[in-house]
VOBA-1610 file (N, C-alpha, C; in pm, whole numbers, padded with zeros to 5 digits, always signed):
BEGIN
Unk+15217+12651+09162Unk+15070+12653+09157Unk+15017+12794+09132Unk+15121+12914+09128Unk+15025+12989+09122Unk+15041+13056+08996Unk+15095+12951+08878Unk+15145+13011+08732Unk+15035+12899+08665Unk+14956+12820+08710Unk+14899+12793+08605Unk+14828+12804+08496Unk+14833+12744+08384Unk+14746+12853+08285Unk+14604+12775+08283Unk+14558+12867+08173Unk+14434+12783+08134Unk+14417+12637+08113Unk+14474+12642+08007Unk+14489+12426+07936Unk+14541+12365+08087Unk+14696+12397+08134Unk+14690+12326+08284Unk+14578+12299+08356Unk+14521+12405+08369Unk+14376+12396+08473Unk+14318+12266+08388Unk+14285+12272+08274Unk+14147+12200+08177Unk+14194+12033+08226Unk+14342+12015+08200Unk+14402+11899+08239Unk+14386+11839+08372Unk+14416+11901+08471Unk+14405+11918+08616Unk+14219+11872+08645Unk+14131+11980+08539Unk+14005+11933+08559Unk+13943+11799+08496Unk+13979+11757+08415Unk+13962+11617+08339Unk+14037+11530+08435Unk+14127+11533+08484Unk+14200+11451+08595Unk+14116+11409+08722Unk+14070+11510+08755Unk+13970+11549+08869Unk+13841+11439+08854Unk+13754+11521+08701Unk+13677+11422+08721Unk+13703+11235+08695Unk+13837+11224+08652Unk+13828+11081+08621Unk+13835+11015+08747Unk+13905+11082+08886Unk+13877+11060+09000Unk+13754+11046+09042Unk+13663+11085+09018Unk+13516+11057+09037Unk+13483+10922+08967Unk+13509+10948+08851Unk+13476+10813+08773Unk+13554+10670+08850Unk+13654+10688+08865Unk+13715+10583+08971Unk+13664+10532+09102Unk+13660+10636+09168Unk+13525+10551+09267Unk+13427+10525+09279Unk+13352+10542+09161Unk+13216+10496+09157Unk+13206+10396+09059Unk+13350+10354+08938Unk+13338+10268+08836Unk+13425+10198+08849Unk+13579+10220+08805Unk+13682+10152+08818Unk+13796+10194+08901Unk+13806+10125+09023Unk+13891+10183+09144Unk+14043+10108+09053Unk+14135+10222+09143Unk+14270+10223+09083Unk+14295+10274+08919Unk+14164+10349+08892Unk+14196+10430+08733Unk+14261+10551+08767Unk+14257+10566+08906Unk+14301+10752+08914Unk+14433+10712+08942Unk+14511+10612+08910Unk+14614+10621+08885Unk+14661+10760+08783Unk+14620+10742+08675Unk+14632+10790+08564Unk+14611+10968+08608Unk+14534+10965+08714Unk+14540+11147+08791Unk+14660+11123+08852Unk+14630+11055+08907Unk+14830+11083+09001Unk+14905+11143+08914Unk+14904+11066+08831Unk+15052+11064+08701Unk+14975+11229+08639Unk+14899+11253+08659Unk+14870+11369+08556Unk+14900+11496+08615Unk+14848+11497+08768Unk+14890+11583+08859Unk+15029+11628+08890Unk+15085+11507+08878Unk+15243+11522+08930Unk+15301+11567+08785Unk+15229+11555+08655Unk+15322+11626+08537Unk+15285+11759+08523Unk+15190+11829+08579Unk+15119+11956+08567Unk+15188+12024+08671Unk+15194+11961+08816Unk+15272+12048+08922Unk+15351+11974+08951Unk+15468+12027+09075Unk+15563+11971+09130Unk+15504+11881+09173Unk+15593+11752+09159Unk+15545+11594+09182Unk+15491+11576+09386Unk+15550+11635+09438Unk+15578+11650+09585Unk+15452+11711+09616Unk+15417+11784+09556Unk+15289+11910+09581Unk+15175+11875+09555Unk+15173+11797+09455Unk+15085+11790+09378Unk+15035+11633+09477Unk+15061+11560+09526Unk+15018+11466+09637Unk+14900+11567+09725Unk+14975+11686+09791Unk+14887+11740+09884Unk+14753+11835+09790Unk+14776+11885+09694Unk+14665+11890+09609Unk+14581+11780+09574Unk+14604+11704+09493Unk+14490+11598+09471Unk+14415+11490+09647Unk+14527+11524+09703Unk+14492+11445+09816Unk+14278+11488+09929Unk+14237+11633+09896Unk+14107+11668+09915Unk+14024+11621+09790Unk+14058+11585+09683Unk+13962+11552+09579Unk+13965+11436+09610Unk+14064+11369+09631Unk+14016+11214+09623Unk+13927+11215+09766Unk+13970+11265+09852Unk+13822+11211+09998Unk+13699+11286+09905Unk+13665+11423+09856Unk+13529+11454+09765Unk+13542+11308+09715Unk+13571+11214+09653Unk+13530+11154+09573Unk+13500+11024+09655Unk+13571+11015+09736Unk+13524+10922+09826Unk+13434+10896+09937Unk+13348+10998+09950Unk+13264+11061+10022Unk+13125+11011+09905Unk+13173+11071+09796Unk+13077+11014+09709Unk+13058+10895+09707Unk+13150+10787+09714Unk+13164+10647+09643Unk+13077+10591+09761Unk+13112+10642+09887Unk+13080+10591+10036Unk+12914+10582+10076Unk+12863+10707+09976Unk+12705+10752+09972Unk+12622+10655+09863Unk+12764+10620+09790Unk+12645+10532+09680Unk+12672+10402+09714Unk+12781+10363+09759Unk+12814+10228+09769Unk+12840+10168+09976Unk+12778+10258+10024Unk+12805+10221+10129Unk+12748+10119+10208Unk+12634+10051+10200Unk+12592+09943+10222Unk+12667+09769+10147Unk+12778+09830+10111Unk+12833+09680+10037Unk+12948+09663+10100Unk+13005+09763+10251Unk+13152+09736+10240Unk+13127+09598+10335Unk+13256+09547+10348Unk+13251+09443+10452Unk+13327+09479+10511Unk+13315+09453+10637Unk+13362+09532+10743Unk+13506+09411+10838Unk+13439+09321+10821Unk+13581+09244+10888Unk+13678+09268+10780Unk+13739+09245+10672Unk+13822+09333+10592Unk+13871+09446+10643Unk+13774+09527+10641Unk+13860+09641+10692Unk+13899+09640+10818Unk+13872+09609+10887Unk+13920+09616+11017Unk+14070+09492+11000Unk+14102+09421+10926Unk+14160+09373+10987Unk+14297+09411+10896Unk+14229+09492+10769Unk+14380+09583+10718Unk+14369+09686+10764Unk+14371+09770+10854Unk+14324+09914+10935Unk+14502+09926+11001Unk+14489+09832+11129Unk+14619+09836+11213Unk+14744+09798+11061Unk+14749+09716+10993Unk+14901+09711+10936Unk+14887+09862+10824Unk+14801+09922+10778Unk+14791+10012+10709Unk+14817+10140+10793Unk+14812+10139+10906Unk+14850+10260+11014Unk+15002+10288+10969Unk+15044+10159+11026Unk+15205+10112+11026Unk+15252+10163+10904Unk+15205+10115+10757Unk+15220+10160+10662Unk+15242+10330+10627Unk+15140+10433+10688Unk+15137+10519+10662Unk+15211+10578+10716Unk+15252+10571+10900Unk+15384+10645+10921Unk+15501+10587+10890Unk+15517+10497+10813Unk+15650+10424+10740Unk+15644+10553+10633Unk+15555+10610+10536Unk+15521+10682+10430Unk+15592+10813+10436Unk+15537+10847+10572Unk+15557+10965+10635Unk+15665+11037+10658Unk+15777+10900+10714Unk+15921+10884+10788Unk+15997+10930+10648Unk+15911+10830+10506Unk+16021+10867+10395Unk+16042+10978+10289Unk+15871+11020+10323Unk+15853+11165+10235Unk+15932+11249+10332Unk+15950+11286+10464Unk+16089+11385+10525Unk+16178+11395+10406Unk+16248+11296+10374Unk+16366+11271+10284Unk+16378+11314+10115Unk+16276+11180+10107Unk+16233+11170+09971Unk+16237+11261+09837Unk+16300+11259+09749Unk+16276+11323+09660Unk+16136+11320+09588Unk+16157+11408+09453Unk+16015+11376+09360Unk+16065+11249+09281Unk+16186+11249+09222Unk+16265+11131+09155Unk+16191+10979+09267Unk+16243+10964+09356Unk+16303+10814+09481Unk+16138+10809+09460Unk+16027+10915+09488Unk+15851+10895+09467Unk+15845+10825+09411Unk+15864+10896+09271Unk+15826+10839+09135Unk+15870+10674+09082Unk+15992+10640+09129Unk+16033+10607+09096Unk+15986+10443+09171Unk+15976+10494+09328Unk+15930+10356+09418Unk+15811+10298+09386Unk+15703+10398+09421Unk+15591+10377+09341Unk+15548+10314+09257Unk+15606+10411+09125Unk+15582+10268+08988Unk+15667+10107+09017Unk+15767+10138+09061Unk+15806+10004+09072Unk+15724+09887+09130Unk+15651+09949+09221Unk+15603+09907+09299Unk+15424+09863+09263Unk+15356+09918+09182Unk+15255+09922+09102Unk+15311+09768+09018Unk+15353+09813+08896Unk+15412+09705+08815Unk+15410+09596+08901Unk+15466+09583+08997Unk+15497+09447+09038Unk+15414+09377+09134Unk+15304+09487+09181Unk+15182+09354+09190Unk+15102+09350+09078Unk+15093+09454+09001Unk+15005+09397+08863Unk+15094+09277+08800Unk+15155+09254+08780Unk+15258+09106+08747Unk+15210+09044+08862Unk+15216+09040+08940Unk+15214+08928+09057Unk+15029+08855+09034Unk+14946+08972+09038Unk+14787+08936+09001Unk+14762+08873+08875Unk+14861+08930+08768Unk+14819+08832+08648Unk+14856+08711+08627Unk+14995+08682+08720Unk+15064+08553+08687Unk+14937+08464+08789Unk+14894+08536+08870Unk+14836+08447+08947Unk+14650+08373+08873Unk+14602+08468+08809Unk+14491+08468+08726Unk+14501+08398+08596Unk+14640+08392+08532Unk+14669+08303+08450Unk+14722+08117+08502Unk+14723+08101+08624Unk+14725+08012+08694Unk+14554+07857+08674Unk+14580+07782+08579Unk+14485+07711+08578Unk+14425+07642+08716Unk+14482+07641+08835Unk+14385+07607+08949Unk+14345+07699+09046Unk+14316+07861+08971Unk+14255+07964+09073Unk+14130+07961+08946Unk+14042+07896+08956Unk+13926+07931+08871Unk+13875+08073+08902Unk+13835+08124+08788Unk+13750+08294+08822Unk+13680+08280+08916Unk+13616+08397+09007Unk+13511+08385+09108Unk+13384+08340+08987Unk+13267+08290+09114Unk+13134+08260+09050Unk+13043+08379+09100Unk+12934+08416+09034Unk+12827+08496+09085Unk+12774+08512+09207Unk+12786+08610+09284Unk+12770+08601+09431Unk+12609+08669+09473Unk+12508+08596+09490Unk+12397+08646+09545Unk+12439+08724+09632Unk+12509+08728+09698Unk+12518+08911+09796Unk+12633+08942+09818Unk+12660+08991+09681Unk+12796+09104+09612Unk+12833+09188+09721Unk+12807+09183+09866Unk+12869+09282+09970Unk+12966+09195+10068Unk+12917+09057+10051Unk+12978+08961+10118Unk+13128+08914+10069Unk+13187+08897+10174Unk+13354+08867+10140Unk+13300+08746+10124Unk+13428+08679+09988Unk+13414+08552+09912Unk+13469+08452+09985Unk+13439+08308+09984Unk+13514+08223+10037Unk+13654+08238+10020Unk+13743+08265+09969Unk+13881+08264+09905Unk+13992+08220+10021Unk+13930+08209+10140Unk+14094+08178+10250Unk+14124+08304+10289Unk+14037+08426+10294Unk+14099+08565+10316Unk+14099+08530+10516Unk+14018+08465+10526Unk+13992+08439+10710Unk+14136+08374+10767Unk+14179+08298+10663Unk+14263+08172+10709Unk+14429+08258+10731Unk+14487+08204+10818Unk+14633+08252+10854Unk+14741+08336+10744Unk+14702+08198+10614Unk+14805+08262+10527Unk+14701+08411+10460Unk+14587+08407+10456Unk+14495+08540+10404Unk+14546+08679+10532Unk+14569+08604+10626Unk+14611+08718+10703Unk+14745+08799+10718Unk+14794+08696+10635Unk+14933+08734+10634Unk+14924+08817+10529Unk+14880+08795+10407Unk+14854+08900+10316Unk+14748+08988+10301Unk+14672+08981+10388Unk+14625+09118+10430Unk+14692+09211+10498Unk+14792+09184+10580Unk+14885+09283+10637Unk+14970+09309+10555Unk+15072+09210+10479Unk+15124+09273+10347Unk+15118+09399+10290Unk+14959+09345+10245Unk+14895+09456+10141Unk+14866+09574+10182Unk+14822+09528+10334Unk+14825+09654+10435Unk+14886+09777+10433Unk+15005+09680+10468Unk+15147+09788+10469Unk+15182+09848+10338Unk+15195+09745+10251Unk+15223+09853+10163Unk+15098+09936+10064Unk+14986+09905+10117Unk+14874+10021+10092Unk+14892+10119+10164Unk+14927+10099+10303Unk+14989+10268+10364Unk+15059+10324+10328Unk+15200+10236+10283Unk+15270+10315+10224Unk+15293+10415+10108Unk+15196+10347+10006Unk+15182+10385+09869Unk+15126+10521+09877Unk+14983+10535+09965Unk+14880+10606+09954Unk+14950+10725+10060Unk+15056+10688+10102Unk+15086+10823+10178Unk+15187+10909+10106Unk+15273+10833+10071Unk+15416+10872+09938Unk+15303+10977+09811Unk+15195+10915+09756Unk+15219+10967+09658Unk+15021+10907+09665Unk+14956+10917+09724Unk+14819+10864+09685Unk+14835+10768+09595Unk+14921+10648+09593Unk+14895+10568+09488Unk+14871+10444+09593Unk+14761+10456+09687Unk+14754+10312+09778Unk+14612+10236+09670Unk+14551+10317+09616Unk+14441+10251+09494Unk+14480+10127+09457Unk+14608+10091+09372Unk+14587+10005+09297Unk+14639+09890+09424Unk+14705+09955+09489Unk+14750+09815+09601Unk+14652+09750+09661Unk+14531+09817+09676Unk+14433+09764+09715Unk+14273+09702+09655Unk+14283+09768+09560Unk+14236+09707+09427Unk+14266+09560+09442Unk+14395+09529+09381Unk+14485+09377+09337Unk+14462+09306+09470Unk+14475+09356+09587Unk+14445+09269+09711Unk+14287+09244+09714Unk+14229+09260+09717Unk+14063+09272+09699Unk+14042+09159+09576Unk+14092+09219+09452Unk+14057+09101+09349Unk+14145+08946+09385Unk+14210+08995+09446Unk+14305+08833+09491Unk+14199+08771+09560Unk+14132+08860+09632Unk+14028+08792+09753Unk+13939+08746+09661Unk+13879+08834+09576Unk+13722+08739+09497Unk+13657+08839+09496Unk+13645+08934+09588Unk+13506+09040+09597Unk+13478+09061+09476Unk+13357+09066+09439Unk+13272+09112+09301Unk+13280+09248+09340Unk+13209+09345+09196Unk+13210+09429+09190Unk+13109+09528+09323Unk+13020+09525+09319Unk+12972+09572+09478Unk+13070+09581+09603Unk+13084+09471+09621Unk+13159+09440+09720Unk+13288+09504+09795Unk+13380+09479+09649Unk+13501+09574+09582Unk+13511+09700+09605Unk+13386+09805+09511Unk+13398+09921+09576Unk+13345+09989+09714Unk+13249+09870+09755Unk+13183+09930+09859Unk+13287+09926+09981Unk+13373+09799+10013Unk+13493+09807+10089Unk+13585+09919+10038Unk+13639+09924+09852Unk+13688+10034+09875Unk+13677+10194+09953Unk+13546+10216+09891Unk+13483+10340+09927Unk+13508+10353+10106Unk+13470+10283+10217Unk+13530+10314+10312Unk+13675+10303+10358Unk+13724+10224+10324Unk+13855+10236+10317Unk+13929+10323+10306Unk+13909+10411+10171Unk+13968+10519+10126Unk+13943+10609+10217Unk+13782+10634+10249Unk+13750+10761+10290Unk+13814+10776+10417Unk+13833+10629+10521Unk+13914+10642+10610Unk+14034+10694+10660Unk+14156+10628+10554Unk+14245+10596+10528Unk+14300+10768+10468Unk+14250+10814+10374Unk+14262+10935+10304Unk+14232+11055+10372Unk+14106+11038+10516Unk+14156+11144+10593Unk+14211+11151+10716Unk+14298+11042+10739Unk+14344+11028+10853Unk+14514+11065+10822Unk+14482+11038+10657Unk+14613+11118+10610Unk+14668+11254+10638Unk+14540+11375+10627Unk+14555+11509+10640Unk+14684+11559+10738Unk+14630+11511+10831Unk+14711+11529+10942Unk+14909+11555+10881Unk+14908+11468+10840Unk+15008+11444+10791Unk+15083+11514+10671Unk+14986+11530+10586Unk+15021+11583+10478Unk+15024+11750+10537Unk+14919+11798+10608Unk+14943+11935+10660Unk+15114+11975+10747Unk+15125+11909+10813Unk+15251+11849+10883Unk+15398+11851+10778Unk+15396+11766+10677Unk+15447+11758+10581Unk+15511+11905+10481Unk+15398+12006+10511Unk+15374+12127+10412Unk+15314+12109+10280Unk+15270+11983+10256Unk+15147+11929+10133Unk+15069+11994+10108Unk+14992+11997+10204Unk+14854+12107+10200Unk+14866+12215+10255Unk+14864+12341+10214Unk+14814+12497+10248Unk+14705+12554+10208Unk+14688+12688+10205Unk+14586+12802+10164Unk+14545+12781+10029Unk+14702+12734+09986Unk+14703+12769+09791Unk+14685+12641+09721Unk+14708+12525+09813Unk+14657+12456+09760Unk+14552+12387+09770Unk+14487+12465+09903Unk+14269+12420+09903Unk+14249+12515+09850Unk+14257+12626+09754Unk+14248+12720+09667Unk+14187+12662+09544Unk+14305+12588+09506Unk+14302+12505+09388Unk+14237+12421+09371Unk+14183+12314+09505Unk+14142+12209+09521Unk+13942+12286+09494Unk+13937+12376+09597Unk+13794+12465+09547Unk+13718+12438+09433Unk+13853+12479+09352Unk+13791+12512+09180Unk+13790+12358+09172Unk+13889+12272+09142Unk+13889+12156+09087Unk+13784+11991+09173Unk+13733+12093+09269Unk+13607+11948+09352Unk+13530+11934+09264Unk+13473+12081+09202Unk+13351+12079+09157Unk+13313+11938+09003Unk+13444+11887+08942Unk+13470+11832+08859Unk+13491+11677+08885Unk+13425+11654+09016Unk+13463+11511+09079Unk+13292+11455+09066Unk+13220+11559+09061Unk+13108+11515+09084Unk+13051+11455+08935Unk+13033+11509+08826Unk+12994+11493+08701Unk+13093+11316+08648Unk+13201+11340+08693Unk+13291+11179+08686Unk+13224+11080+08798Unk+13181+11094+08892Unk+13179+10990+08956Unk+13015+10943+08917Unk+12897+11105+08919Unk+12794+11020+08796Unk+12811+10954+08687Unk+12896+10978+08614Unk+12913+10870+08519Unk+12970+10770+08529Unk+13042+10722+08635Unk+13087+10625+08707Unk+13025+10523+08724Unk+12889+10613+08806Unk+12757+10502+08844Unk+12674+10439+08700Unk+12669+10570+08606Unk+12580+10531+08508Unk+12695+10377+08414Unk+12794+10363+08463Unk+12866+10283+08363Unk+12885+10175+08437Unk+12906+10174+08562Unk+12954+10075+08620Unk+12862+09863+08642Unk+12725+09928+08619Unk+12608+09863+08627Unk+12644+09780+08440Unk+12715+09804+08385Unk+12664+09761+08235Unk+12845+09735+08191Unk+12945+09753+08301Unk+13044+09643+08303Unk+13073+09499+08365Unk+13063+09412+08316Unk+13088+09280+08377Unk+13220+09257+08445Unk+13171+09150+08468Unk+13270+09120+08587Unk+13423+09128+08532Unk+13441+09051+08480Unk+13547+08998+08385Unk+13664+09119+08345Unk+13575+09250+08250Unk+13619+09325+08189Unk+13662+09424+08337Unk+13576+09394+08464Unk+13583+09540+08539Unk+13764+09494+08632Unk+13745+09346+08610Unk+13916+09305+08697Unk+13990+09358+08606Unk+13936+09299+08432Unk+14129+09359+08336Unk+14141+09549+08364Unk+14033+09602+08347Unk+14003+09716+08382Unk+14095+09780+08478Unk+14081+09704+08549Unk+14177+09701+08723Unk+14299+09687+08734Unk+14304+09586+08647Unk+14448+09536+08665Unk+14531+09656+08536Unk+14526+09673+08440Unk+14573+09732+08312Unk+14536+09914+08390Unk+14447+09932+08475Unk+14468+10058+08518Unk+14610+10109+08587Unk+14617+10010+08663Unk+14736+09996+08742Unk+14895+09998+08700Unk+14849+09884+08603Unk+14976+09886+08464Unk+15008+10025+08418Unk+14914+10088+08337Unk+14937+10240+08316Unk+14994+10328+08396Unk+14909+10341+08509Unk+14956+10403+08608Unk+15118+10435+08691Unk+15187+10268+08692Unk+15285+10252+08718Unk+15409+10307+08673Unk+15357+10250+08463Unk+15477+10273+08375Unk+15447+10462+08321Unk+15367+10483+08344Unk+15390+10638+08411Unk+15442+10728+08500Unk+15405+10652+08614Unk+15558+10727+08714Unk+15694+10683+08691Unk+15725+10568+08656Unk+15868+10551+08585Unk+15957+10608+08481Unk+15840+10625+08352Unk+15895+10682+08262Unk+15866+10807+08230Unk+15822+10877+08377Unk+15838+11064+08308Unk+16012+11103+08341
//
């Protein structure tokens, strides 16, 4: 971190703001920062760097969208997502940048496969228009087997988001499994994250993730979260429904077959 050049930085800052743009437009696009971060710096490091931009950005998402989260949701992926994160914790000790990279995408890929096979399924009809886009959808998310995969997703949303900040798309694909419309979606995201992302610190400081040099870095590169996540808002209103799930889902896709194949 402390050889970067110019163009690195410019990259690093376009990364930054697409993180903005992600929580205010299409959650699970900053996949595509993960993957950008980890090719600019050491893959390991570069977790505890991007890891203060994404709460800036979620701080944002939380201010614009915070009246839409639903709150039994979160509470009831909170406890298996704990679990998740010191599972995360136990394996970054070890972990290489390779075993990261490598779990991760695997792991991406294969609920984006799992969401499409399921959406290409002729008896899950699309959701319908929800007069109050903050409200969790009928979908069975209440019912035993919804609970079972809310802890699932739980867990391995802790896990993801602690390894390598990639718990986005895991929770994305769980959310659209549920139905939430777009409101809804990010407004649960937006607390979620902001939760979830600083309860991380702890950890990542612990870890040796985060230091001096790398809230140094993080300084210069906040300022670039803000201009993405306005345009986030200005775009997000004039994507439909439809386009904002493939959006979602194909973010994720990217995202994945990027940590695999660097």
């Amino acid at each position: 971190m402390d050889t970067i050049t110019l163009w690195q930085f410019a990259i690093l800052a376009a990364a930054s703001a697409l993180v903005g743009f992600s929580k205010t437009a299409v959650s699970g696009a900053n996949t595509v920062s993960l993957a950008v971060f980890a090719a600019v710096l050491p893959a390991r490091e570069s977790t505890g760097v991007l890891l203060p931009i994404l709460i800036a950005g979620d701080l944002i998402a939380v201010l614009v969208y915070r009246r839409h989260a639903h709150w039994p949701t979160l509470l009831r992926l909170f406890p298996a997502v704990a679990g998740g994160v010191v599972a995360g914790a136990v394996f970054m000790l070890w972990a290489d940048d390779e075993a990261v990279r490598t779990s991760i995408g695997a792991i991406l890929l294969l609920m984006a496969g799992v969401t499409l096979w399921r959406r290409r399924t002729p008896s899950e009809p699309g959701p319908e228009p929800d007069p109050e886009p903050w409200a969790e959808p009928e979908t069975g998310v209440a019912s035993r087997g919804g609970r079972v995969k809310a802890r699932s997703y739980g867990v391995l949303g802790g896990f993801t988001t602690m390894v390598a900040n990639a718990g986005g798309p895991v929770m994305s694909l769980y959310l659209l499994s549920a139905g939430f419309r777009k409101l809804g979606f990010l407004g649960t995201s937006a607390w979620f994250f902001l939760i979830v992302n600083t309860s991380k610190v702890p950890f990542s400081v612990g870890l040796g993730l985060i230091d001096l040099r790398s809230l140094l870095l993080d300084a210069a590169l906040v300022l670039f979260v803000v201009p993405g996540a306005w345009l986030g808002r200005m775009c997000v209103d004039r994507i439909n429904q439809r386009l904002f799930d493939q959006l979602v889902i194909w973010a994720t896709v990217l995202g994945g077959l990027q940590l695999l194949l660097r």
